[in-house]
C-alpha positions as CSV (number, residue, x, y, z in Angstrom):
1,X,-32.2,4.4,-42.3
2,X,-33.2,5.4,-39.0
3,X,-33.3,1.8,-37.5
4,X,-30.1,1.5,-38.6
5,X,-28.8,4.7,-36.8
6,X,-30.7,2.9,-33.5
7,X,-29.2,0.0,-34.1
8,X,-25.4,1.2,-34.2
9,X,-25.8,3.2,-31.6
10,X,-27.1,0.7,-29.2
11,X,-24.7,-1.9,-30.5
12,X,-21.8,0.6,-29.9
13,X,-23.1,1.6,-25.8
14,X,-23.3,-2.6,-25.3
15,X,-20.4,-2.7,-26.8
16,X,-18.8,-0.1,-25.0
17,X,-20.8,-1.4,-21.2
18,X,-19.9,-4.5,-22.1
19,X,-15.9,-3.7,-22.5
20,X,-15.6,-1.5,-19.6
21,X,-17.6,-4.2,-17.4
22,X,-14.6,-6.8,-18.7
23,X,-11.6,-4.2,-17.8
24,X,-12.8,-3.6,-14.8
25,X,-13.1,-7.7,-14.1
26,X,-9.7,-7.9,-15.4
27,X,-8.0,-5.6,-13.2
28,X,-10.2,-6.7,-10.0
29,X,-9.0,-10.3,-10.4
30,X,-5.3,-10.0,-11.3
31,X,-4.4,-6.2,-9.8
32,X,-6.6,-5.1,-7.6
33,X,-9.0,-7.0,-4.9
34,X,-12.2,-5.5,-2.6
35,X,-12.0,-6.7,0.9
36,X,-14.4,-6.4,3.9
37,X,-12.5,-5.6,7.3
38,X,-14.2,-8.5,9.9
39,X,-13.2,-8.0,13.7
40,X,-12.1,-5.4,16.2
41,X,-8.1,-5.7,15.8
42,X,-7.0,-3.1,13.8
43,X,-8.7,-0.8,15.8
44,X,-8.4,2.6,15.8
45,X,-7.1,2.2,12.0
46,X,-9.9,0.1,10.2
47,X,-13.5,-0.8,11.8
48,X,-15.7,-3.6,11.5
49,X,-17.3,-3.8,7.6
50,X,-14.5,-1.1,6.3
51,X,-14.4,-2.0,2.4
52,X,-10.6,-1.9,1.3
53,X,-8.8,-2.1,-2.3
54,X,-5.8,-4.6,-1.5
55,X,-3.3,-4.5,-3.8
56,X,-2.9,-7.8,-5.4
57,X,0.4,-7.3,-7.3
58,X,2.6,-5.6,-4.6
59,X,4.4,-8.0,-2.5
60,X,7.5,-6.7,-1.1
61,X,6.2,-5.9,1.9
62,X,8.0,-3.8,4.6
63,X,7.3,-2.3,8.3
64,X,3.8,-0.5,8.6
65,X,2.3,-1.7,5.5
66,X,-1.3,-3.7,6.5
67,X,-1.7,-6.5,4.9
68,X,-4.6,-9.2,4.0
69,X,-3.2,-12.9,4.9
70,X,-4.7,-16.1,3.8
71,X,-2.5,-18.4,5.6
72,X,-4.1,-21.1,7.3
73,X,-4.6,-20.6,11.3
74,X,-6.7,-21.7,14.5
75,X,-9.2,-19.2,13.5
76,X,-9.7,-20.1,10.0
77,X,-10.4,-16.7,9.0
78,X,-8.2,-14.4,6.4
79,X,-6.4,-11.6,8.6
80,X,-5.6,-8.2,8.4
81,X,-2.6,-7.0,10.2
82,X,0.4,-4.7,9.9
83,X,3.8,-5.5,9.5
84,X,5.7,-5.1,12.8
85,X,9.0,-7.1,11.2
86,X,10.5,-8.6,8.7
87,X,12.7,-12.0,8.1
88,X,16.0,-11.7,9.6
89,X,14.8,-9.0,12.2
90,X,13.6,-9.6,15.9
91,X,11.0,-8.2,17.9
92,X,11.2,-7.2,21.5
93,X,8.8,-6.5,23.9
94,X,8.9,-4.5,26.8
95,X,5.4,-4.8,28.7
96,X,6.3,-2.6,31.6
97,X,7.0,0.2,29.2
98,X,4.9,-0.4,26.7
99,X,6.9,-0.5,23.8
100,X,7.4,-2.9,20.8
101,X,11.2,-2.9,19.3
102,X,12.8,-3.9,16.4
103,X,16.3,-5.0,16.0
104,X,17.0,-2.9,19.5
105,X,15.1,-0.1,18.4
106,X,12.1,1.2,19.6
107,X,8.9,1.8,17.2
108,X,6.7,4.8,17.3
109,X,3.6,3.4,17.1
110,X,1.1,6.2,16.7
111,X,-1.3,4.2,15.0
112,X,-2.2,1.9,17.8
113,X,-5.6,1.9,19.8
114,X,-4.3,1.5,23.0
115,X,-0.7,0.4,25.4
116,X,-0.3,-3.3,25.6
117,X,-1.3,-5.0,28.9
118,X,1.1,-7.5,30.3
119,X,0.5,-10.9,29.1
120,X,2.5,-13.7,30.8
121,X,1.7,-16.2,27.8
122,X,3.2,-13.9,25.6
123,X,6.9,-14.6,24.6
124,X,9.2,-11.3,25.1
125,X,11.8,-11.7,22.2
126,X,11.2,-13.5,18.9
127,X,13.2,-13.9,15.6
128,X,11.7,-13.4,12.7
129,X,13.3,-16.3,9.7
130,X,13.8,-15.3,6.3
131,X,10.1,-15.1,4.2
132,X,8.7,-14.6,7.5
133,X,6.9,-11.5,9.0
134,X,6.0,-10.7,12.0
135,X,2.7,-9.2,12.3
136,X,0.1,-7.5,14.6
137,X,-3.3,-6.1,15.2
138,X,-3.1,-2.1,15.9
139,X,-5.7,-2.7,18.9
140,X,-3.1,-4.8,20.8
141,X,-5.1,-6.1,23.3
142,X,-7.7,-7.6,21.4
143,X,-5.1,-9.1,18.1
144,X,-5.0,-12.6,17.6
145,X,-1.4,-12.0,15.4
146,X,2.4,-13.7,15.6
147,X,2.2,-13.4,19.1
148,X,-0.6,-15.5,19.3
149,X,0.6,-19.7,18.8
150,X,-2.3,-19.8,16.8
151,X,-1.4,-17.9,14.0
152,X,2.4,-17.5,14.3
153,X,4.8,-16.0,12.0
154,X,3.3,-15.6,8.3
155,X,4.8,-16.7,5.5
156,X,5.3,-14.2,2.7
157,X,3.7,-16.3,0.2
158,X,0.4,-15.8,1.8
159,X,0.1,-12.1,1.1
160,X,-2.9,-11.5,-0.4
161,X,-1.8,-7.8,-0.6
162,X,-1.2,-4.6,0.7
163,X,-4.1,-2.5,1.6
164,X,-3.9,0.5,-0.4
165,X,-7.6,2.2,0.2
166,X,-10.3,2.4,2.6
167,X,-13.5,3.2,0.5
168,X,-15.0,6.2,1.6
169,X,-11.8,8.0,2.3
170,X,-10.7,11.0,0.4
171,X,-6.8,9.5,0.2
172,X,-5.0,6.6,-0.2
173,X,-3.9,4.4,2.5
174,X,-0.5,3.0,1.9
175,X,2.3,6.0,2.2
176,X,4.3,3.8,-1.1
177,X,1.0,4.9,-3.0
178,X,0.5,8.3,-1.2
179,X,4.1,9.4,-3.0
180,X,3.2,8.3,-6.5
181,X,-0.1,10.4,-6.1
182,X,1.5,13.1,-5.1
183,X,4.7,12.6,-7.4
């Protein structure tokens, strides 16, 4: 009688271990992915080995959000990058001020490590085509992004996702997910 009492119970914990170790594969492959910040350009937002939850189901992506890219480029690597625009939208910049607009309009950019230095291989004005972004680095000077030939204007279909979480931080990263926390 007792060996059977033993034996239910550790059938139920495996059983239990078992299911919670298959959810949690389930939601990590098709809703939610872990990925490891490599590089210097997002700068002063995410640093070198920064663990992130990427959002794997959320696609419509819009100005600010950071985003994990897979598409192919000189680099070969996967970027991370925020969204400066948006197909259908140009992007302006003005070196001697600084500034980075959008459709005529200035961005506040308070997330950004440092002003842009003046780069004369750098296009000034680019339109963005529909299920294109445009996207950049937060530390400016040092962002291989849509500025750069070699990586260009990313097509929307290789989003990984939207960073949602830095691990160690005591909020959520993405403001779309900071409102449904707070409700």
């Amino acid at each position: 009688m007792k060996n059977n009492k033993v034996l239910t119970g550790a059938y139920e914990l495996a059983s239990t271990v078992v299911s919670s170790v298959l959810i949690m594969c389930i939601i990590f492959t098709f809703f939610f992915k872990v990925s490891t910040v490599n590089g210097q350009s997002m700068e002063n937002t995410l640093y070198e080995g920064d663990q992130l939850i990427i959002s794997a189901f959320s696609k419509d992506v819009k100005y600010g959000d950071v985003v994990i890219i897979s598409q192919p480029n000189v680099y070969s690597k996967v970027l991370i990058k925020r969204v400066i625009a948006v197909g259908g939208q140009t992007v302006e910049f003005d070196y001697k001020k600084g500034t980075v607009s959008v459709d005529g309009e200035v961005l506040e950019e308070n997330y950004i490590k440092e002003e842009m230095v003046i780069s004369p291989l750098i296009n000034k004005t680019y339109f963005v085509p529909e299920g294109k972004l445009f996207v950049m680095g937060d530390n400016r000077n040092h962002s291989a992004d849509s500025r750069d030939i070699g990586v260009g204007m990313i097509d929307e279909d290789y989003i990984i996702g939207k960073v949602l979480y830095r691990l160690g931080d005591k909020e959520l990263f993405n403001s779309d997910f900071k409102e449904l926390q707070n409700g």
